[in-house]
N, C-alpha and C positions, 0 to 999 in steps of 0.2 A: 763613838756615837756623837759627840760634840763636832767633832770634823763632817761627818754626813750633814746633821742639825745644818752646821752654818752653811754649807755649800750646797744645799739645798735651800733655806734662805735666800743665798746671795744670788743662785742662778732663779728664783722667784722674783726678785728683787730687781734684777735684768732683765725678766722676760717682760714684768709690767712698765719698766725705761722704756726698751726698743719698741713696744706696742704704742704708747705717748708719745714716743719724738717720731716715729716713722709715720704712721697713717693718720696722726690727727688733725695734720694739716690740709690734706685731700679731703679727709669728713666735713671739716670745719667749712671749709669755702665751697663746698657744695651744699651746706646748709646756710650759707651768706646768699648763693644764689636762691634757694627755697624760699628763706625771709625776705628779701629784696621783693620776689613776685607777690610773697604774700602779702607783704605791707602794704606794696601798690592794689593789689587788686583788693585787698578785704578790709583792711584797719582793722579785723577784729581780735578779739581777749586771744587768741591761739597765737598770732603776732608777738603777742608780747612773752613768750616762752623759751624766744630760742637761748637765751642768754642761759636760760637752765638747762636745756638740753647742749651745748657746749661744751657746759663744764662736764654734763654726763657723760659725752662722748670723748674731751679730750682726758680727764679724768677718771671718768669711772664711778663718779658720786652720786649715788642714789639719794641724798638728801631731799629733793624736790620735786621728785616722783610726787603726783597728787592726782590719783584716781578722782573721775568725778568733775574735773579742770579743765577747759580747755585746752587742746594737745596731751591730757594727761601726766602737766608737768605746773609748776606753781610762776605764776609771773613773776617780773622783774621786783616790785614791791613787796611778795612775798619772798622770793627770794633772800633779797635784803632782811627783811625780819626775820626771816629763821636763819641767818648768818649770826644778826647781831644777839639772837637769845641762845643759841644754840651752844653746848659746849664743846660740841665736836668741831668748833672754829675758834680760833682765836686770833685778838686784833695786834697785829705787829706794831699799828703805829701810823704816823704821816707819811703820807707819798712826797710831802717837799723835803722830806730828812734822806739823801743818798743812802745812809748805812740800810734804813729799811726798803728801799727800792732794791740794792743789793743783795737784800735777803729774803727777797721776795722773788728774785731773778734765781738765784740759787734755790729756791725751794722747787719754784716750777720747774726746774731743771731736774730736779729729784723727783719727780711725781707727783707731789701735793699740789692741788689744788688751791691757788690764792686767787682771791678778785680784788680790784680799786673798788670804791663806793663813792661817790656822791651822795651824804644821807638825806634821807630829810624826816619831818614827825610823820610820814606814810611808810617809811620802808626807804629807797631810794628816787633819787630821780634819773642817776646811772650807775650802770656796772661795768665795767673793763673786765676783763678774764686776764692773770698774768700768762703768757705762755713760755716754753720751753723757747730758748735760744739766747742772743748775748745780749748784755749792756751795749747803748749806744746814746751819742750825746743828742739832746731832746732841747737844747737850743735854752730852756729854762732855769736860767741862774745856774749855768755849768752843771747843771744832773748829768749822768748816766740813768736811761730810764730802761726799765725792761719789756721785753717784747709783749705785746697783747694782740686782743682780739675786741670788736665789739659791734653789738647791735644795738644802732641808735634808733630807739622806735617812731620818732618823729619828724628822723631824717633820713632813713632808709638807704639812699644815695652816700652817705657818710658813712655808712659799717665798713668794718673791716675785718683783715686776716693780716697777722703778723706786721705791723706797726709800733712807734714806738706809743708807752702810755700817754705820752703827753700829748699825743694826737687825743687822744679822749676826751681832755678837760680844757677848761679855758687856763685854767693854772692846775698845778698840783699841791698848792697849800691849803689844808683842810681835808682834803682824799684821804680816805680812810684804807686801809692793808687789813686785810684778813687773809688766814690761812686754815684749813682743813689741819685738823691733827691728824 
């Protein structure tokens, strides 16, 4: 019974891998292009959502669902505040320390769900999504940084799909790592 148990597990455990690294790269930059036209054409509160639908979709994380919301998902500031009160997240640490860029690369690689943060006393003023793929050098004091994703809401033209983190920030010292348990 324990050999069924875990090979059942394990083949659960690969079917939600192969679902994360194959298709969420095509969702993700077809919803770069949806935000990109939204931003230009509307600036409105629904704009500032996608960075929670991202993680929904590359992810799986219902966290920011919020009936009632525009796009019926919680903005970027909320976001951020239900990461940092939340227990079903936890903060790894500095994006300027390699070891937790490393294990943040690794995590996404496995399934969970990690974002960068920019804080600030509202929630944030940005989020990075980490995503699945490898360490590569980000030019900043010799890092390996890992792959991301992001929607910068006030510069629209600057999102991204599959870049390294440190395209996100002007530095990485202070960026804050969180991880989904």
């Amino acid at each position: 019974m324990k050999k069924i148990t875990a090979l059942f597990s394990g083949v659960l455990f690969m079917g939600s891998l192969m679902s994360l690294t194959g298709d969420w790269k095509t969702s993700v930059t077809t919803m770069l292009a949806d935000f990109q036209s939204c931003s230009t054409a509307k600036k409105g509160a629904e704009c500032k959502t996608y960075c929670a639908k991202a993680i929904k979709t590359m992810y799986g994380v219902n966290d920011f669902d919020a009936a009632g919301k525009p796009g019926g998902m919680l903005d970027v500031n909320g976001v951020a505040n239900y990461i940092k009160k939340s227990s079903n997240w936890k903060l790894l640490g500095d994006a300027g320390t390699q070891d937790i860029l490393t294990q943040a690369e690794t995590l996404a690689n496995g399934g969970k769900a990690v974002v960068a943060m920019m804080e600030t006393d509202n929630g944030a003023s940005h989020i990075s999504i980490i995503a699945p793929g490898s360490l590569v050098s980000c030019g900043k004091a010799g890092l390996k940084c890992p792959n991301s994703v992001s929607f910068f809401i006030n510069s629209p033209d600057r999102s991204y799909v599959g870049k390294p983190l440190a395209y996100s920030f002007k530095t990485l010292e202070g960026i804050k790592i969180y991880a989904r348990n």
